[in-house]
C-alpha positions in Angstrom: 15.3 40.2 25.0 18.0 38.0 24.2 20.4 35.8 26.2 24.0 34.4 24.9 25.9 31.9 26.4 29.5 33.3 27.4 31.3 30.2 28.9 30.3 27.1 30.5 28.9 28.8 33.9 28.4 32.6 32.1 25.9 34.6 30.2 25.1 37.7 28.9 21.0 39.2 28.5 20.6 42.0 27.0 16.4 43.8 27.6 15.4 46.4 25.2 13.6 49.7 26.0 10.3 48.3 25.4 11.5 45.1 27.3 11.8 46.8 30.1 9.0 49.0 30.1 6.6 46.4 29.6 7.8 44.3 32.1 7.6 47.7 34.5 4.1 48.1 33.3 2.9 44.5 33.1 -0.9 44.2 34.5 -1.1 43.1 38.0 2.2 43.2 38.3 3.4 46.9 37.8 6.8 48.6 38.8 5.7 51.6 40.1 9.2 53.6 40.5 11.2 51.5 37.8 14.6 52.8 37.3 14.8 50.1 34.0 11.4 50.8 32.6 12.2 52.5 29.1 16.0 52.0 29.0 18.1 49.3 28.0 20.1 47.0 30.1 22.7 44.7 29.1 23.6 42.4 32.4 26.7 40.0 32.4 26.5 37.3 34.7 29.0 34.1 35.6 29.6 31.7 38.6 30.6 34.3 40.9 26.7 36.8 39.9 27.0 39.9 38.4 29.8 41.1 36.6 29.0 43.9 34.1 25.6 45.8 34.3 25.2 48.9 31.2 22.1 50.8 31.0 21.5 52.6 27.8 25.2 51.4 26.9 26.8 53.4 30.2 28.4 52.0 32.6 28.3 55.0 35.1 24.3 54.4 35.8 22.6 53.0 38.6 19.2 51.1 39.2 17.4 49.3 42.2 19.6 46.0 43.0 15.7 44.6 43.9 14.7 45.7 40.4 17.3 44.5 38.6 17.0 41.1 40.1 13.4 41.0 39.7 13.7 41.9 35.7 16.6 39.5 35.1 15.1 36.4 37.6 12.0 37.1 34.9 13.6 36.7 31.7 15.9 33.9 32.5 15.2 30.7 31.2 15.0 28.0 32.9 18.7 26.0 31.8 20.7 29.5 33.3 18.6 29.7 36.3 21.3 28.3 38.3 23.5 31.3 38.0 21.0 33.8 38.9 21.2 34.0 43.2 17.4 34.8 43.6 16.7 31.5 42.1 18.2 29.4 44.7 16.0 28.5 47.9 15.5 25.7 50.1 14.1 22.5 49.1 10.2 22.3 49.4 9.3 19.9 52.5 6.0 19.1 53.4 7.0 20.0 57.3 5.1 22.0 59.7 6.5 25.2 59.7 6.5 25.1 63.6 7.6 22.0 66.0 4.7 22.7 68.8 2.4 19.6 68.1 -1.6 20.7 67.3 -3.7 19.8 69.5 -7.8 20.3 69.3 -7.9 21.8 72.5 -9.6 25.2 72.3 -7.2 28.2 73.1 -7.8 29.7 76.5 -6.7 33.5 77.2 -5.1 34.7 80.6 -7.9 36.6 81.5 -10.5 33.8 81.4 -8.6 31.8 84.1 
């Protein structure tokens, strides 16, 4: 793998065959149907996402936009993060994920009533 700095908000990664094989085969984690495993991929990214995406140095082949994000959201470090979409999310909070209070009263079906 290698990454290279392109501009202030651009990059380019480039993952090797056995890059992305390993990373399709990585235990406990495996990529059944990989369309990357075994090929190489060269992705160019800036401020606006993905620009330029070559597998084995073509530009007419396709792969799993899931995949791809996947590979690439793995092999990013952390300081280009911020151009990579599947790295933004919502602040953590330590909210309830629902607005009904809790109560400790036990629950009570219909057909008991």
């Amino acid at each position: 793998m290698r990454i290279k700095s392109t501009g202030a908000n651009s990059y380019t990664l480039w993952l090797s065959a056995t890059d992305t094989y390993n990373w399709a085969h990585k235990p406990g984690a495996h990529w059944p149907c990989s369309d990357l495993s075994g090929h190489r991929a060269c992705v160019c990214v800036d401020s606006n996402g993905l620009c330029d995406l070559t597998i084995d140095g073509k530009y007419d082949q396709d792969c799993s936009g899931n995949e791809l994000s996947a590979i690439v959201a793995d092999h990013l470090p952390a300081s280009y993060r911020h151009l990579w979409p599947v790295w933004e999310s919502a602040p953590l909070t330590s909210a309830p994920l629902t607005s009904a209070p809790l109560t400790s009263a036990p629950l009570t079906s219909a057909a008991a009533e």
